[in-house]
N, C-alpha and C positions, 0 to 999 in steps of 0.2 A: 628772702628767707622763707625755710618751707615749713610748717608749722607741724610738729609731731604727730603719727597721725595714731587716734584712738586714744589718747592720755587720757583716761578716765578715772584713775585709781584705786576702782576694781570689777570685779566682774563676776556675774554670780553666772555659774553653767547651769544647762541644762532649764528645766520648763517649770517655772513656782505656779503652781497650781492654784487659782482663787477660790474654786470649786473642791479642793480637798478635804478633809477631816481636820476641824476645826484644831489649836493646841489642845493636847488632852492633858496640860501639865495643871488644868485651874477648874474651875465650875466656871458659867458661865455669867460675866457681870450681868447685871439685870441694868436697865435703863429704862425709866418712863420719861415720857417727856407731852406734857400740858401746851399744848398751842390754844388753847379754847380762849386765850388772850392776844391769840395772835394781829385780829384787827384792832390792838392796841400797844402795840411795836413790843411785847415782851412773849417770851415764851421761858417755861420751867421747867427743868431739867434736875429728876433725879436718879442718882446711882447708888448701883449695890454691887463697890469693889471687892471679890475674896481675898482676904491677904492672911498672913499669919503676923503673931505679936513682931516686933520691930520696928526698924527706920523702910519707907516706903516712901519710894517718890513715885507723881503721878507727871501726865504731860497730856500738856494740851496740845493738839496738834497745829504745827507748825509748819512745814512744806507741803503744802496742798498738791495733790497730783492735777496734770494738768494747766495750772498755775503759773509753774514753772518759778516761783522767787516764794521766802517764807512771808507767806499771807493770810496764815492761819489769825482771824479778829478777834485774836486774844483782848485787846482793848473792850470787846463788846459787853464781858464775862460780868455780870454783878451778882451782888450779894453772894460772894460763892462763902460755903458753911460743910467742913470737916463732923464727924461724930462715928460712934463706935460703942455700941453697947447701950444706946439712948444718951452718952455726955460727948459734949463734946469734945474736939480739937483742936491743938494750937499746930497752925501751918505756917511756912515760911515760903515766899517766894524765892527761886533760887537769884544768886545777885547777879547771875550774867547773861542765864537764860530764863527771861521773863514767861516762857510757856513751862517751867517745870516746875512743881512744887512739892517740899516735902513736909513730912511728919511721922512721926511713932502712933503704930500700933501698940496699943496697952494688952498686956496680957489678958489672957481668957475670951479676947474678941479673935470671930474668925473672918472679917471683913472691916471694912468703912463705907461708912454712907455718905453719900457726897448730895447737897443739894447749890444749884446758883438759877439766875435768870440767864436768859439774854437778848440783846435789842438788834433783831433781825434789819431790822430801817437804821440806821445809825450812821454820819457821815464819814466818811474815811476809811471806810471799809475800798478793798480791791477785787473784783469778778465777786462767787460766790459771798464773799465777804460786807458786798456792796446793797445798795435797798434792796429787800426781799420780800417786803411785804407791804400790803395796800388794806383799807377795811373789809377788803371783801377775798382777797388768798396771801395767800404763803406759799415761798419758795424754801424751804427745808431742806438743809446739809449735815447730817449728821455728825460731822467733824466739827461742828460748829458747838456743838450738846455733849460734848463726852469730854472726860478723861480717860486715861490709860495706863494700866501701871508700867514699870520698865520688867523685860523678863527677855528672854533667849530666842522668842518668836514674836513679837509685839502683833505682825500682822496676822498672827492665827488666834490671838486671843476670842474667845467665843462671846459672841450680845446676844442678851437675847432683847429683842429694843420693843416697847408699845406707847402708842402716840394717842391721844387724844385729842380730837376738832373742836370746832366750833361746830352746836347743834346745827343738820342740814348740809356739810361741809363734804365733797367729795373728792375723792384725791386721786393721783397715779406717781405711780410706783414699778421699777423692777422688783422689786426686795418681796421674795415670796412670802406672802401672808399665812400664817397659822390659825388664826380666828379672828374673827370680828364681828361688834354686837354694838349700834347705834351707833355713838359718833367714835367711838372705842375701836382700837384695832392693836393686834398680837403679831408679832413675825416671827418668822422659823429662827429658831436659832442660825447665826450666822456668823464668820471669823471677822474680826476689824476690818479686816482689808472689803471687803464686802459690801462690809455696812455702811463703810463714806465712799465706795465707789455707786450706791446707790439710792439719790436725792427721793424727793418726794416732791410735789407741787400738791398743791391743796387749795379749796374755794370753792363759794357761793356757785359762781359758776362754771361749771364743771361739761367735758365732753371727752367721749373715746371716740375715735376714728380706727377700724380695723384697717391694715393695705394688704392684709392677706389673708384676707378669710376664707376658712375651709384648710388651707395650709400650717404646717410646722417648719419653724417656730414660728409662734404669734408676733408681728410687730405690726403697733399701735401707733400712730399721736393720742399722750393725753392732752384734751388742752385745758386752759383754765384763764379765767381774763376776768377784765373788772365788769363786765356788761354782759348780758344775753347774748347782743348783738354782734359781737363780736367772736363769739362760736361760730357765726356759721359759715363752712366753707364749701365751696360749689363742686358741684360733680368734676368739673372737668378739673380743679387744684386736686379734689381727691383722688382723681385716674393719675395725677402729674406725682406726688408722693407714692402712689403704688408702684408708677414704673421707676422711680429713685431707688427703691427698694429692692427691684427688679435689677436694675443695671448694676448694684452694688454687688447683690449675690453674683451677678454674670460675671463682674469681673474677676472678684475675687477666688469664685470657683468653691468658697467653702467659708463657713462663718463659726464663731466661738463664743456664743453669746447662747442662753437657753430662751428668752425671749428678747425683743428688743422694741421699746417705748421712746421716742420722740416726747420729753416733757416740755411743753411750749406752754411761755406763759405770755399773757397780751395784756400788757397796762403800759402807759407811760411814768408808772410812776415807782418802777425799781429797775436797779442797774441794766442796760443793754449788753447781753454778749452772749456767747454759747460755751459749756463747759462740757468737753467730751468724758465721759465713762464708757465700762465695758457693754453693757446692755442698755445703756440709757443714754441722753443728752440732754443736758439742763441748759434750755433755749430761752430767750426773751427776746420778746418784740416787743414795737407797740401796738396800742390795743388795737389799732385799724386796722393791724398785718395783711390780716385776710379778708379783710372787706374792701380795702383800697389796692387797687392793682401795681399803683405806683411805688408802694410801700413795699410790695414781696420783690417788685422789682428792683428796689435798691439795694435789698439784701437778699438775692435769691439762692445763694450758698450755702446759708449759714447751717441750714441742717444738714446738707451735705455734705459737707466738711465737718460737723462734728461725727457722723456717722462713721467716715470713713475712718478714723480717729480709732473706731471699735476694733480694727484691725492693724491700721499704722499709730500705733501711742502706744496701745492696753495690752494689744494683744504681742506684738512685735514694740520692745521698748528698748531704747540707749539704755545700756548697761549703767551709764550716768546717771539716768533716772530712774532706776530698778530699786529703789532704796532699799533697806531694810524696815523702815519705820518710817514715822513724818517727822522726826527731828533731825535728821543727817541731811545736810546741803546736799543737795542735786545737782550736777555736773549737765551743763545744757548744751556742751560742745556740737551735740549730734541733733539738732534742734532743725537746720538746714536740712537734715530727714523728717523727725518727727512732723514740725509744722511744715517745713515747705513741701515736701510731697503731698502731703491734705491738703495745704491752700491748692495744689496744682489740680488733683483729683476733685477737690470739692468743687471744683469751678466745670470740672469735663464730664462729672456724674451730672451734676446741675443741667449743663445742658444737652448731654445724650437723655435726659427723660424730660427735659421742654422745659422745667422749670427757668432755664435761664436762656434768651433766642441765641444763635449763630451771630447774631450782629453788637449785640452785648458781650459777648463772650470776649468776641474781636476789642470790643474797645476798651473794656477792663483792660486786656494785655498793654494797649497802648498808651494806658494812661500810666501805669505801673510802668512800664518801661519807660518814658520820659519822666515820669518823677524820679527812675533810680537814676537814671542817667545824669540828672540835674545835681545832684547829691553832691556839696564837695568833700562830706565827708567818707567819702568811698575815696579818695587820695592816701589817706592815712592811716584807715582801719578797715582790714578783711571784713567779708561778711560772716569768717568763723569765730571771727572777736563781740562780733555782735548778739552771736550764739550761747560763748561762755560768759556772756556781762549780761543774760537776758533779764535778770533780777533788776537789775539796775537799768534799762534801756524803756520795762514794762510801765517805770514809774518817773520817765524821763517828763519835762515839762517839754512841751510845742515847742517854746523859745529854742531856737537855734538846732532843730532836728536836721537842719537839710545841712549843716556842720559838724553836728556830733554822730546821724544817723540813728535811727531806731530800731525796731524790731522788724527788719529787714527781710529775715531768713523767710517770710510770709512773701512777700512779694516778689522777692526776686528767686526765688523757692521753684516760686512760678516759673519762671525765667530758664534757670538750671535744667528743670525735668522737665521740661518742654522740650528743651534742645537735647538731651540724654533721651527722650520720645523720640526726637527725630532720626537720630543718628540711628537708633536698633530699626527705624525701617528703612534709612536708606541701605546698612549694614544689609538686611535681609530682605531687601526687592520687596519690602511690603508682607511678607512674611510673619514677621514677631511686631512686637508694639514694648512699651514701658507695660500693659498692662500683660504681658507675660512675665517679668518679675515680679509683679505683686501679686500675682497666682504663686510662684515660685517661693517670695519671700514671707505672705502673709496666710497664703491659704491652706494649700495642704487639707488635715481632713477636718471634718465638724468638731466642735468639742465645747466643753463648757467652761466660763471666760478662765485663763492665763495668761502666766507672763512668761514671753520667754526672749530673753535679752540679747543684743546684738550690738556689736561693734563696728567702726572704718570697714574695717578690714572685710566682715560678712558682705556688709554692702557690695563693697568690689568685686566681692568676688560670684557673689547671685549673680549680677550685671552681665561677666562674662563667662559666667552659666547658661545666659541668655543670648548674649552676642559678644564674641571676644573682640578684645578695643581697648585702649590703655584710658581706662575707666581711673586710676587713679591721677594721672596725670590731667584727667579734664577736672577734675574737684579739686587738683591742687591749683589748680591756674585759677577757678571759677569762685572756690569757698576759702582757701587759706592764703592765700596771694592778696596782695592790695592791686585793685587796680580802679582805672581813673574812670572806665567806663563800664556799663551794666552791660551784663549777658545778651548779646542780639541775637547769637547764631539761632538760638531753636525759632525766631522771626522768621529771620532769613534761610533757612531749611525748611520751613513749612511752606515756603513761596509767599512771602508777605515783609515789607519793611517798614519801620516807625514812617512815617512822613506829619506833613504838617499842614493844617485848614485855618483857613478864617471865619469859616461859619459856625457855631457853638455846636457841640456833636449832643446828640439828642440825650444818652445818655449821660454823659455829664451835667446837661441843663438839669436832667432829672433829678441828680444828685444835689445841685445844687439848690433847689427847692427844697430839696427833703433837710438840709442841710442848713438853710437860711443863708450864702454865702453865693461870693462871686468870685470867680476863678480868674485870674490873670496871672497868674504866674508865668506864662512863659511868651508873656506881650515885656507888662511892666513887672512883671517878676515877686506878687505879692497877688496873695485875695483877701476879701471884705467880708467881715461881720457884717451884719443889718446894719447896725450901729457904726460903721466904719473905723473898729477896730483893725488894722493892720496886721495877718498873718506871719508868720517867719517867711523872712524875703529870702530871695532863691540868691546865693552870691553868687555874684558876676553879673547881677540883672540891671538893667538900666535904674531902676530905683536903689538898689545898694552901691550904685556907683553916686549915686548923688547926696547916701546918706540916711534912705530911710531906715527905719527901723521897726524891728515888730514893738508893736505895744502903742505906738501911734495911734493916732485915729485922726481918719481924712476927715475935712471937714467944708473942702471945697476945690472945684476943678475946672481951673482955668476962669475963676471968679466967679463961678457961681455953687451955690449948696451943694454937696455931693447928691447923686440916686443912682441905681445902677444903670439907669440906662444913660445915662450924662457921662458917666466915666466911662464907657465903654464906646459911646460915640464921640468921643474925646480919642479916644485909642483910634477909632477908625478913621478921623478927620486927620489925625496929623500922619495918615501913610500917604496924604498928596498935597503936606504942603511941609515947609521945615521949620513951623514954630512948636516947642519945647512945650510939652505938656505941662501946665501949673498946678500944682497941690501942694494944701494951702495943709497941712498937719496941727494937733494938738498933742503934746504929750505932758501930761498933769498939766501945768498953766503956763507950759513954754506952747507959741505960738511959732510956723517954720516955713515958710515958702520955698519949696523947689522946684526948681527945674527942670524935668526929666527929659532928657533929648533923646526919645523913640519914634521911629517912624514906621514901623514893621506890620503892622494892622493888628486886627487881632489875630491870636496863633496859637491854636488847641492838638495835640496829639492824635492821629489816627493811623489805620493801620490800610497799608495804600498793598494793594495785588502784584506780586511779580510773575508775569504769564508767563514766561522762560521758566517756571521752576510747576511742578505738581505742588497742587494744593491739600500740602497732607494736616491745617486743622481742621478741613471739612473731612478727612479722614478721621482724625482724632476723637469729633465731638460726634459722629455719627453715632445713634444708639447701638447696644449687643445683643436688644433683646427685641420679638416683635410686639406691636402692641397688643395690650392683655386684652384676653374676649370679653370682659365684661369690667366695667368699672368697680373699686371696692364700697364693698356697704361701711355704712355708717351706722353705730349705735348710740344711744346714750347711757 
């Protein structure tokens, strides 16, 4: 069955400007907002709505761009307080949609003033939404602090927004500044849409990194972290960021961003993830990111991929996700664009400027390609199903993912445009690359940030702008088709195919440290918590044939205490004899002995050379640009 293509239900033409002339139908809300309590999990938030006498509903925002599902932490919101003329307001929650509320404007008032808290650290929050804050910074989303009234243009309404720190507190920010005076700061007036596409980080400890100095436009890292110590990043991380920077403009050929700041924040102790905007990206590590080698190396994408993001999301966006406003669902059909080309990009900018080696690069693909391959739930559900259920997939539990499948379009993303990579160079003897349609599709000339919206169909037909190829028929077989196995060809087109080791691949052990966990999934088809909790077992693996389950926890193997190195020489002892490996389980207070009959040693995913064919990812990851003459400066 072939799934329609483009059903988005609708489509805005031509190019919505972020950078335009704010709505002129209103004055400009005013909003202050008090963080000077922020290393005590609250921050204060007031506004100054213009409205005329009447009924007036406000909205909190609810589909977060980027996000992708309504994640707007409404739950966070307290003490929120109505008033109008110094009395105040009686407000109602609406009964269906808990982000809108209304109330009357009383005659002779030409606004409402709105005041509430809210508690940036608070459990249950998702991405932005999630800890943001430590005693010593804050991470800051403006969609988090506002309402908005309802009007004909939501996203041009004009803020004009000023934030107050904590004494000593320093911050970064795209959001151009208008004044600022001690811990007090003013910003230009700005339309909505602007102002929560541009976060803020803030903190004690405070650092800028130039990667292009002397150059237009300026891009920065700011960073901010719980320690001194944890600023400092070495010449050669700082040549490694300049030439990211480097290789993005190369590819691109042209950027839409008037500055652009990397906000990196380094604590262990608020949400991990990266949130792409038009001129910025709201990064988090942990605090030892950049002082432990092993730590950038387990995630050495991450900025790279939201970077790219500045072009494929912000600037080039599914028409699905083009909203009007933040309370219309988002259609995420086109998602296997949006994200899987960035996971593919963030991982080939990564390492054409070094941040990520040639041999890493290689084994990410192989790990991702046997975990998709293992999936059973890729028998039943397309990867385009995974796309339009991203809401629901984002907030999926661990239990039983390699059944129902998760947020897929990321990994096997990779997968797709890899192989759509390979094809336009064997198509053109080495000629074009994938990174001539993203010159084609995303570059074009300078400009300052927009959106402008695309459908299926644009896609296909850039493609064969670039190299003619029945481009729709490889997406329909690849993203709307079910099928039982994952994408190998861009593998096997580059001259490389999955194969399989016994010896733990250095990068996985890597991972696995950083992770606390032990990998056997594809020996006895399950890995280990510290605590030998039981992950979602892989079906068809010698342990879900005999019954395990996730949620377990091992407690012994082959009669003695589990440790990881017992269990895994247990795996390696029974590939030369044929007694059944014993594990002894606990789940609540049922006790369970099984007998798992594998003999296979242990068996980790790598990516093995096929010399018959040219090696086109050492084509792919080679850099575009040469290296810069001089390393970037550093200031504070």
């Amino acid at each position: 069955m072939e799934m329609k293509r483009g059903a988005l239900g609708f489509y805005f033409a031509g190019c919505l400007l972020l950078a335009a002339p704010v709505y002129a139908g209103m004055d400009p809300v005013r909003l202050y907002v008090d963080a000077s309590d922020a290393p005590h999990n609250l921050l204060h938030t007031r506004l100054h709505i213009p409205a005329s006498p009447g009924k007036l509903t406000l909205f909190y925002p609810k589909w977060i761009p980027g996000e992708h599902m309504p994640s707007g932490p409404v739950n966070n919101l307290t003490g929120l307080e109505f008033s109008a003329n110094g009395k105040p307001l009686d407000w109602q929650r609406d009964a269906e949609d808990m982000f809108t509320f209304h109330l009357t404007v009383p005659a002779g008032a030409n606004g409402v003033d709105v005041t509430f808290d809210f508690l940036p650290s608070s459990p249950g929050g998702a991405y932005s939404g999630g800890y943001s804050s430590t005693a010593r910074l804050v991470d800051l989303s403006w969609n988090q602090l506002l309402l908005y009234p309802q009007t004909d243009a939501p996203l041009k309404i004009p803020f004009t927004a000023s934030l107050k720190l904590p004494d000593g507190w320093k911050y970064g920010t795209a959001l151009p500044v208008a004044e600022a005076s001690g811990n007090s700061v003013k910003f230009q007036t700005a339309p909505l849409e602007t102002l929560v596409d541009s976060p803020i980080i803030a903190g004690e400890y405070f650092r800028t990194i130039d990667l292009s100095p002397g150059r237009q436009p300026v891009q920065v890292i700011n960073l901010v972290a719980d320690s001194a110590a944890a600023l400092e990043m070495t010449p050669e991380d700082v040549r490694l960021f300049s030439r990211l920077v480097a290789e993005a403009d190369a590819m691109f050929g042209a950027y839409h961003y008037r500055d652009y700041h990397f906000l990196l924040t380094l604590s262990d102790h608020v949400a991990h993830f990266g949130l792409e905007h038009h001129e910025s990206s709201d990064d988090r590590q942990d605090e030892n990111y950049l002082i432990d080698p092993d730590k950038r190396r387990s995630s050495p994408d991450l900025l790279s991929h939201e970077m790219v993001h500045s072009w494929n999301g912000k600037y080039r966006r599914p028409a699905g996700l083009a909203t009007p406003d933040y309370q219309q669902p988002m259609h995420g059909e086109m998602l296997w664009v949006y994200e899987g080309l960035t996971s593919y990009y963030g991982k080939v900018l990564a390492t054409r400027s070094g941040l990520e080696t040639n041999t890493d690069f290689r084994e990410i693909f192989a790990l991702n390609a046997a975990m998709l391959d293992h999936r059973s739930g890729r028998e039943w559900r397309s990867l385009a199903d995974t796309a339009v259920s991203a809401q629901l997939v984002y907030g999926s539990p661990g239990s039983g993912v390699n059944r129902r499948r998760a947020a897929d379009f990321y990994p096997e993303g990779d997968l797709i445009w890899l192989e759509a990579d390979t094809i336009i160079r064997q198509q053109t003897q080495g000629k074009k690359s994938l990174d001539d349609f993203c010159k084609k599709f995303h570059g074009g000339t300078n400009s300052a940030p927009a959106v402008v919206p695309y459908t299926y169909d644009d896609v296909v037909q850039t493609l064969n702008g670039v190299t003619p190829y029945d481009w729709n028929g490889f997406f329909q077989k690849r993203v709307y088709a079910v099928n039982k196995h994952a994408p190998m060809g861009g593998i096997e087109n580059a001259g490389w195919h999955l194969a399989w080791t016994n010896d733990l691949p250095p990068l996985l052990a890597l991972h696995e440290g950083h992770h606390k966990s032990t990998d056997l999934n594809y020996s006895l088809g399950f890995s280990l918590s510290p605590d030998g909790d039981i992950g979602d077992v892989m079906p068809g693996s010698p342990a879900d044939k005999v019954g395990i389950l996730q949620g377990m926890k091992l407690v012994a193997v082959n009669g003695r205490a589990w440790t990881e190195k017992l269990i895994r020489a247990a795996v390696k002892t029974a590939a030369t004899n044929s007694a059944p490996i014993s594990l002894l389980t606990v789940d609540h207070d049922f006790y369970q002995t099984f007998a798992v009959n594998y003999h296979g040693g242990e068996k980790y995913p790598i990516l093995e050379r096929d010399a018959s064919k040219p090696d086109l990812l050492a084509e792919i990851i080679k850099p575009l640009t040469p290296e810069p003459a001089a390393s970037a400066a550093a200031h504070n």
